[in-house]
C-alpha positions in Angstrom: 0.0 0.0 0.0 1.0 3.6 -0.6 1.9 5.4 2.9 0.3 8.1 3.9 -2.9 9.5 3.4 -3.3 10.1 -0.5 -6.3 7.4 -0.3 -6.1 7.4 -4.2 -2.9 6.9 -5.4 -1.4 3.8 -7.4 -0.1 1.2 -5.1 3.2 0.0 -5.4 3.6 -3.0 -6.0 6.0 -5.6 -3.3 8.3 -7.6 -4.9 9.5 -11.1 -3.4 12.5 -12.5 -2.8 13.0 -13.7 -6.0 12.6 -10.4 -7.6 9.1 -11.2 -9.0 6.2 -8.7 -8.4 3.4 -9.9 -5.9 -0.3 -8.7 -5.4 -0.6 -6.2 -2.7 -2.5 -8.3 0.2 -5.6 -5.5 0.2 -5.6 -6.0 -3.9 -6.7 -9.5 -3.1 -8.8 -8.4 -0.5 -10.4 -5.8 -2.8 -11.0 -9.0 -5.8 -12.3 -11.2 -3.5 -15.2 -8.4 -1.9 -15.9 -7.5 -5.4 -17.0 -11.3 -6.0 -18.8 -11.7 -2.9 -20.7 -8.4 -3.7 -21.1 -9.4 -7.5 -22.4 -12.9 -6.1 -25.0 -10.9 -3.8 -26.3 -8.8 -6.5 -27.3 -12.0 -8.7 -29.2 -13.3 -5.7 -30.9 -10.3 -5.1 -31.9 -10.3 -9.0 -33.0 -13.9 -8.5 -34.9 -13.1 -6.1 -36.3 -9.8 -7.4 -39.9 -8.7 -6.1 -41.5 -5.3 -4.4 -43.2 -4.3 -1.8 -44.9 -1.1 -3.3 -45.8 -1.4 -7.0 -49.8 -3.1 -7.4 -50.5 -3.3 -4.3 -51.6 -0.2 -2.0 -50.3 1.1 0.2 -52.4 0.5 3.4 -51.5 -3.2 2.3 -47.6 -2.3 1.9 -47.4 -1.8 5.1 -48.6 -4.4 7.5 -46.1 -6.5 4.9 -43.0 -3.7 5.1 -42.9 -4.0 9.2 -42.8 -7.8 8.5 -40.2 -7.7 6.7 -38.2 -4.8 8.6 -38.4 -6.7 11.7 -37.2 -10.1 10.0 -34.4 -8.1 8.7 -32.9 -8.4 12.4 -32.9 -12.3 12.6 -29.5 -12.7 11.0 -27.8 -10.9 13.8 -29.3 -12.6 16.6 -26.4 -15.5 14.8 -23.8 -13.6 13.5 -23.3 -11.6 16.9 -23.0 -13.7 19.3 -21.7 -16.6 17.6 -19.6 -15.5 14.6 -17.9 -12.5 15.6 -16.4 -14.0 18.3 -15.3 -16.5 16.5 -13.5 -14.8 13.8 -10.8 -13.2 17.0 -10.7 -16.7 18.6 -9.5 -18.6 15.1 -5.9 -17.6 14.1 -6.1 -16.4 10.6 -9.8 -16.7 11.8 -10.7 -12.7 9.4 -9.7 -14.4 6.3 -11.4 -18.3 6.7 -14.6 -16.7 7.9 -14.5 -14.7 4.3 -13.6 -17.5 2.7 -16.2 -19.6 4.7 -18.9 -17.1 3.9 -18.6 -17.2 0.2 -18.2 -21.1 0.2 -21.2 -21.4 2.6 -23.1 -18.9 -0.1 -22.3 -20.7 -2.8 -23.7 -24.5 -1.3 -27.0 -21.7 0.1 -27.5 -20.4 -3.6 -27.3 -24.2 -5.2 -29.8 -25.4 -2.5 -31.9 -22.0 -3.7 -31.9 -22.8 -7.2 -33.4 -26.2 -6.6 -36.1 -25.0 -4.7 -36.6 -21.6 -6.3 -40.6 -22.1 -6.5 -40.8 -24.1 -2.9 -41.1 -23.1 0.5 -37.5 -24.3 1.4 -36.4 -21.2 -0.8 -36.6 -19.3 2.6 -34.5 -20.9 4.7 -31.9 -21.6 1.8 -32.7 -17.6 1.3 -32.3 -16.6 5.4 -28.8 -18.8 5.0 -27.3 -16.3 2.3 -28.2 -13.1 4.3 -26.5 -14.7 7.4 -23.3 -15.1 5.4 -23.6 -12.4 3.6 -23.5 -10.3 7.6 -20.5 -12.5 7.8 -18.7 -11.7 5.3 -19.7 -7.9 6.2 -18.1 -8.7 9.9 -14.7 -10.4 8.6 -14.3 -7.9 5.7 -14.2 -4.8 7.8 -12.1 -6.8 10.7 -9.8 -8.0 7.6 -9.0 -5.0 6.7 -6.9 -3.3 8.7 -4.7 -6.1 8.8 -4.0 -5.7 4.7 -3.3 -2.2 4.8 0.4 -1.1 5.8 -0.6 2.5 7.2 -3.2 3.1 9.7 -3.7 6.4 8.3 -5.0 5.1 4.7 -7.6 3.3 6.5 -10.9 5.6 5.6 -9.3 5.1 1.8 -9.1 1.7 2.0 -12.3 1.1 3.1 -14.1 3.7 0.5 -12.4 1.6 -2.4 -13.8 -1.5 -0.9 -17.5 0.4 -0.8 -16.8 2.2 -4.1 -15.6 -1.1 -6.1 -18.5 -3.2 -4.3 -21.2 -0.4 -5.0 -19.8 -0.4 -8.9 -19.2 -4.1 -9.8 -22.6 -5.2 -7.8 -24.4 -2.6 -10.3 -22.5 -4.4 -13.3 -23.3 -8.1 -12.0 -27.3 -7.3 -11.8 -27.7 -6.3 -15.1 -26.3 -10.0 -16.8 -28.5 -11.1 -14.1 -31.6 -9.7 -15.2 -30.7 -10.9 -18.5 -30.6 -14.9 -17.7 -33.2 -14.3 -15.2 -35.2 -13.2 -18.7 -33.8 -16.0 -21.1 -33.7 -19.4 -18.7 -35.0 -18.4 -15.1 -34.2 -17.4 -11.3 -33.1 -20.6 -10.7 -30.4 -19.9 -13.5 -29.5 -16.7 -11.7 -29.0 -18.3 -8.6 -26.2 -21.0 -10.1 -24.3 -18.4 -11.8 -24.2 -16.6 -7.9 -22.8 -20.0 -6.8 -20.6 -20.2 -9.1 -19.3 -16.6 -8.4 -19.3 -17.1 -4.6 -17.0 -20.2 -5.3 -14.3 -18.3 -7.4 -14.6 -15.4 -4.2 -13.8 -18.7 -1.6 -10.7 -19.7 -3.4 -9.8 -16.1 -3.9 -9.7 -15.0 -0.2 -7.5 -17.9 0.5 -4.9 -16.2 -1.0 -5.0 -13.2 0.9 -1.9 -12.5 3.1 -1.9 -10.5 6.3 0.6 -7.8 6.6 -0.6 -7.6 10.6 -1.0 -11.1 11.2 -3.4 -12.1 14.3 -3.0 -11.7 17.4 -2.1 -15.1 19.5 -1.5 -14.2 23.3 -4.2 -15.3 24.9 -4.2 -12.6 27.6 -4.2 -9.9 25.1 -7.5 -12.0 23.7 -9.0 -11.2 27.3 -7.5 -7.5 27.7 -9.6 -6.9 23.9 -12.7 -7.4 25.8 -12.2 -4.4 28.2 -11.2 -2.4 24.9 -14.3 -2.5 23.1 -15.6 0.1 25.8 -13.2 2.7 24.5 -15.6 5.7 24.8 -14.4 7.1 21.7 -15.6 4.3 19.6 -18.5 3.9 21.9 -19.4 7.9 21.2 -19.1 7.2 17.6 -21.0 4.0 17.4 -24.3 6.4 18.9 -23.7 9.2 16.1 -23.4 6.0 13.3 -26.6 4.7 14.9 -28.5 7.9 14.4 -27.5 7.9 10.9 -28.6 4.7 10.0 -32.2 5.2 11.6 -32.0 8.4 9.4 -31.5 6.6 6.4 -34.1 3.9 7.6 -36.4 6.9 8.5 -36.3 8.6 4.8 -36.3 5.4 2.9 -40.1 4.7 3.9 -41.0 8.3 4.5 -40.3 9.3 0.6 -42.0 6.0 -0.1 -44.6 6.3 1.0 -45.1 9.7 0.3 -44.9 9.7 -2.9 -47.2 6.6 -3.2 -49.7 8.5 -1.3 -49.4 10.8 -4.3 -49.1 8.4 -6.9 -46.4 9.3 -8.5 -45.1 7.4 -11.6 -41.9 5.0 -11.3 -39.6 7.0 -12.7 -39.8 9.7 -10.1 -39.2 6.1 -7.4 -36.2 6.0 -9.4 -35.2 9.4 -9.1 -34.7 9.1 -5.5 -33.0 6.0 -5.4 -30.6 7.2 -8.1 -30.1 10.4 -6.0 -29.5 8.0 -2.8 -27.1 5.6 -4.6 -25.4 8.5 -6.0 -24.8 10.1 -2.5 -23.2 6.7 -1.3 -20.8 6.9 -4.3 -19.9 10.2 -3.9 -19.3 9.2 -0.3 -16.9 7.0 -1.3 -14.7 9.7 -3.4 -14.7 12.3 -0.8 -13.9 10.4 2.3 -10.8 9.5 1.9 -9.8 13.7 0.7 -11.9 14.9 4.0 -9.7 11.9 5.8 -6.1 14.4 4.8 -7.5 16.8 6.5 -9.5 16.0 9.4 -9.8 13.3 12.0 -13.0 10.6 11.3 -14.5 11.8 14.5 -14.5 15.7 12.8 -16.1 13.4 9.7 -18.8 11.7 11.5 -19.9 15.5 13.5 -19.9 16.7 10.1 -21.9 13.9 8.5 -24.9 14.3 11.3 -24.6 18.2 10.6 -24.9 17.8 6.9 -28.0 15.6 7.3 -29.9 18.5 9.7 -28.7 21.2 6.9 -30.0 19.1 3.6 -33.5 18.6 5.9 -34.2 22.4 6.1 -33.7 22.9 2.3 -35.8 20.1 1.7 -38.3 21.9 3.6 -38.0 24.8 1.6 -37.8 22.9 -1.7 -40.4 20.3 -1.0 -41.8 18.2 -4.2 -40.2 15.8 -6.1 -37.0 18.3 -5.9 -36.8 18.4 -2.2 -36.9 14.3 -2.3 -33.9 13.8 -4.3 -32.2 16.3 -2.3 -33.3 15.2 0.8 -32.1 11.2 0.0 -28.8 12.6 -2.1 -27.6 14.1 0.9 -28.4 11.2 3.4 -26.6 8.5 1.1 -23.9 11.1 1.4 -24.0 11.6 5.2 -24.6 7.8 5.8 -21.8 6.8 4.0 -19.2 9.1 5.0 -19.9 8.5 8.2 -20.0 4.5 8.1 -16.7 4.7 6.5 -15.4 7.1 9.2 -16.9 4.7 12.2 -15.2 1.8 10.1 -12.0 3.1 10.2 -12.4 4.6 13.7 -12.8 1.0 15.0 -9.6 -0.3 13.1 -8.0 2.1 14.5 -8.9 2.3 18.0 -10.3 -1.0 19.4 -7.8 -4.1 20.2 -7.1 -6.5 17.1 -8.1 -9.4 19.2 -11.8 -8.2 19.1 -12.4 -6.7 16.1 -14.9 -9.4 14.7 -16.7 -9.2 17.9 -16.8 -5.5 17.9 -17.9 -5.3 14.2 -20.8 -8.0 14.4 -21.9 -6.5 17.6 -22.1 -2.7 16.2 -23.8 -3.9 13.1 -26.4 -5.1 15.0 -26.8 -2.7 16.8 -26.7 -0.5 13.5 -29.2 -2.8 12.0 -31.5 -2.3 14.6 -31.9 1.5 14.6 -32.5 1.3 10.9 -35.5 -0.7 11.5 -36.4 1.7 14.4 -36.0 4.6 12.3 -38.0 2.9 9.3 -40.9 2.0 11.3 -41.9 4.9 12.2 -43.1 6.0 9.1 -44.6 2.4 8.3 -46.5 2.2 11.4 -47.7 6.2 11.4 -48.6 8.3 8.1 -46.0 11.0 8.8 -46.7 14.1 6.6 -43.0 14.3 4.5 -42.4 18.0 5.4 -43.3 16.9 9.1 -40.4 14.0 8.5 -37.7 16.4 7.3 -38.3 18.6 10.1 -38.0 15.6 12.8 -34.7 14.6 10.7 -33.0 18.0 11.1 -34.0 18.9 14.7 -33.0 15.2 15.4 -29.5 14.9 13.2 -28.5 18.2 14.3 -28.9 17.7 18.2 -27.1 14.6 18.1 -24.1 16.6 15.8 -24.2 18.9 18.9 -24.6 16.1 21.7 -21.5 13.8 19.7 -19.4 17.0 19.7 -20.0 17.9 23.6 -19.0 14.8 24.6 -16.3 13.7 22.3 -14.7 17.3 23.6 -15.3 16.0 27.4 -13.9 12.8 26.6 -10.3 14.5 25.7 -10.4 16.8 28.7 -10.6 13.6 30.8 -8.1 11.6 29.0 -6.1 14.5 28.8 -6.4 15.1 33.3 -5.6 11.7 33.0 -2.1 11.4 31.1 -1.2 14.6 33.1 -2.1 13.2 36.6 0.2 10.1 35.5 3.5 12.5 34.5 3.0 14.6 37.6 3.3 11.0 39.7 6.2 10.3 37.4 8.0 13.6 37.8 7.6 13.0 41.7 9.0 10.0 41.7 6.3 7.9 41.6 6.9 7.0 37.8 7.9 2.9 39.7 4.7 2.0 40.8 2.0 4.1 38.4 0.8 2.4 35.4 2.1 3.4 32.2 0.0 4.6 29.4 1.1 2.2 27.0 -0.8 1.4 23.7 -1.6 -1.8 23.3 -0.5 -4.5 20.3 -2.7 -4.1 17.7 -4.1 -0.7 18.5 -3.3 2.3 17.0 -3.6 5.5 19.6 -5.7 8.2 16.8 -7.0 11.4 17.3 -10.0 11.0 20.6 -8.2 8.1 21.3 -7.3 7.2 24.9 
């Protein structure tokens, strides 16, 4: 990897022994996600259907909390079960990727034999587990492929920008044999896909390898109550519910209105194009500013874009409003990512990372059913977004500044002991392996 944080420039490539050029480890990181996500796009093509269009939407929405709520299921096994796991295993980040795409590509076969039977759910619920898996040990992976801590915002907005790009190019072949043989067609060619991804993560090679001392395994427990990442991991939380929150407000909205497909399609465009641009600009606010400044930032950006979608309103004031959400949301998931690489222990990464995506995952579905289970007036729902997206940019800022006065009486309690003399007995403030002191860190 290129040092520094220049998120965007050409990698260098190591050279062996031997003199012969090797793939950068986060290259083959970066191939093997691209698969995955390519392998996830077929599956979602196979198994294409919507909750809005024919149907109305009084009857949208008994069916949308159903399948809001069910959206939570996969993390009641991937949290306590499978993040663990992945910091108990050594080399335990890349076999659980691996594992996830293998186990994917077995779920997808199983799907495609029973694409018109009533087993297709469970073969179904087995792909989004995995899928959450390989979430979990991609983001826990990836510090451990990239050589500066620095580049770590950049390295995980290429990961989002390549799977965000090459999932878009996998659906459209997809629609295409869904169209000429059939969704159980789809489904195989997603096996097959998740099979090349398996191999591929094999291959990848840790720069950091794992950690092994078992009593640094039990100190990584205590670290995942860092209150820096636990002040960011609130502030990541709001924003997900915010996007959860729009998603169905604009929905239904403009279905109350009936408003033709392509203005649907508007919005989403305008939300998928936020989440790209996202991924270009985080790693240029990264030179300049600390991810915590990135994640205040993202919550104040959301209460801003709310006001002038108040003032807009209309079809207008909808692409705006979702523009600047998939913007905010993923700036600020890529700052918490990196925030976590840096700052928690190695040893519990997996843990932390399955247990925050939960926890992520549910305020989404807090946030969306709100407007599934009341008709909230869509002027009425920007308003609740900005008064609520800019108190918690205030509220994260208060305490992320109270949290450094404290660590910062802290370190200077501990050199006035040591220039007494007491420097013997006090404990030192010593990072430990596999963390990475950052800006709000203790």
């Amino acid at each position: 990897m290129a040092s520094g944080t220049a998120g965007w420039r050409p990698i260098r490539h190591p050279v062996s022994a031997n003199g012969r050029i090797t793939t950068p480890p986060f290259r083959r990181l970066a191939v093997t996600h691209a698969m995955a996500v390519s392998g996830d796009a077929l599956v979602t093509v196979a198994l294409a259907g919507s909750l809005f269009f024919d149907i109305s939407p009084t009857a949208a929405r008994s069916r949308v909390a159903l399948s809001l709520v069910l959206t939570i299921a996969p993390f009641a096994v991937v949290a306590p079960l499978l993040g663990p796991a992945i910091d108990r295993v050594q080399g335990g980040r890349r076999l659980m990727v691996s594992a996830a795409s293998a186990g994917r590509a077995v779920a997808a076969l199983f799907a495609a034999a029973w694409i018109d039977g009533l087993l297709l759910f469970p073969a179904a619920f087995a792909l989004l587990v995995l899928s959450k898996t390989h979430a979990v040990a991609k983001s826990s992976l990836v510090p451990t492929v990239v050589e500066d801590r620095d580049d770590l915002v950049g390295a995980n907005a290429r990961l989002a920008l390549a799977g965000a790009l090459v999932s878009t190019a996998a659906a459209l072949p997809g629609v295409a044999v869904m169209q000429l043989v059939g969704a159980e067609w789809v489904m195989r060619l997603a096996a097959a896909v998740f099979a090349v991804a398996a191999v591929s993560a094999l291959r990848i090679v840790q720069v950091h390898p794992d950690v092994e001392d078992l009593a640094e395994r039990a100190e990584a427990a205590e670290d995942l109550r860092h209150a820096g990442v636990r002040l960011a991991a609130i502030a990541t939380g709001i924003l997900r519910a915010s996007v959860g929150f729009l998603t169905f407000l604009v929905a239904f909205a403009l279905r109350r209105a009936h408003e033709p497909a392509w203005v649907f399609g508007l919005v989403l465009a305008a939300s998928i194009a936020g989440t790209l641009v996202a991924s270009v600009l985080a790693p240029l606010l990264r030179r300049r500013v600390p991810e915590e400044h990135m994640l205040a930032g993202s919550l104040g950006l959301v209460a801003v874009a709310m006001v002038v979608a108040v003032q807009v309103d209309g079809r207008p004031g909808a692409a705006v409003a979702a523009g600047a959400v998939g913007v905010a949301a993923g700036a600020g998931k890529l700052a918490f990512d990196s925030l976590v690489q840096r700052d928690s222990h190695a040893a519990a990464q997996g843990r932390a990372f399955a247990r925050f995506e939960a926890v992520f995952q549910l305020a989404w579905v807090a946030g969306a059913l709100l407007p599934v289970a009341l008709t909230v007036p869509r002027r009425a729902g920007y308003v609740l977004l900005a008064l609520g997206c800019g108190a918690a940019a205030i509220s994260y800022v208060t305490g992320l500044t109270a949290h450094r006065r404290r660590s910062a009486k802290r370190v200077e309690r501990v050199k006035r002991r040591a220039a007494d003399g007491g420097a013997a007995g006090a404990p030192a403030l010593a990072t430990p392996k596999g963390r990475s002191q950052g800006p709000g860190a203790e």
